[in-house]
N, C-alpha and C positions, 0 to 999 in steps of 0.2 A: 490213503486210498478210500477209508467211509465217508470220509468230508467229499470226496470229489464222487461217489455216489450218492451222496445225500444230495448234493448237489443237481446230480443227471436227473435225479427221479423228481426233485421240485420241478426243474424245467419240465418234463414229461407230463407232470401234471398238468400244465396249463395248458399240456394242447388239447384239441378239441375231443370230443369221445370217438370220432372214425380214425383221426389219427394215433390217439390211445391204443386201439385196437389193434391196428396195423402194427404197431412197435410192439405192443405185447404178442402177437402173433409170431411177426419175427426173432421177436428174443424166445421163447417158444421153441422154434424151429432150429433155433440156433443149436438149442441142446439136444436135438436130435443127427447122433451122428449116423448111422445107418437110416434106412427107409424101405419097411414092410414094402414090397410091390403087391401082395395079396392084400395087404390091408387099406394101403392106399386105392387100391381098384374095386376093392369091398364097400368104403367108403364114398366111390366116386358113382358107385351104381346105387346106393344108399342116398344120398344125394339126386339124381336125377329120380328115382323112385317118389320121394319127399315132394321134389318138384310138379313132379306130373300129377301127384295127388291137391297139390295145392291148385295149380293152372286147370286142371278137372271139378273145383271144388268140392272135393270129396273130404279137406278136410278144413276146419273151424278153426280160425287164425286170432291170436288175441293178441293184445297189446303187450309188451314187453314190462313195460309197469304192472297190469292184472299179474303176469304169468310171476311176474318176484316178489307179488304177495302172496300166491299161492302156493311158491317153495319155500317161503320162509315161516308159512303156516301160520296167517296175520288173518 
């Protein structure tokens, strides 16, 4: 069984970073056997909230490269 995931996960690597995500998202998900409906709808108003402040410019969007040197505190 670790050879035949050692295996999935080389392949995985080589795909691209949108579909990296996609598949980690999914497997993610996968281990979620119930689903908060408060949380999910928390989050989905959290989400448009994020939204409308970006599409308003209210707020200051940086590159994904600035922003993982600034959590990694480089």
């Amino acid at each position: 069984m670790k050879q035949n995931i050692a295996e999935i996960l080389k392949e995985a690597l080589k795909l691209p970073p949108e579909a990296r995500a996609a598949l980690a998202g999914t497997l993610l998900d996968s281990l979620d056997d119930t689903v908060d409906k408060d949380a999910e709808s928390a989050w989905e108003t959290e989400i448009r909230l994020r939204l409308k402040e970006i599409d308003e410019g209210k707020v200051k969007l940086i590159p994904w490269s600035e922003a993982r040197t600034k959590i990694a505190g480089q």
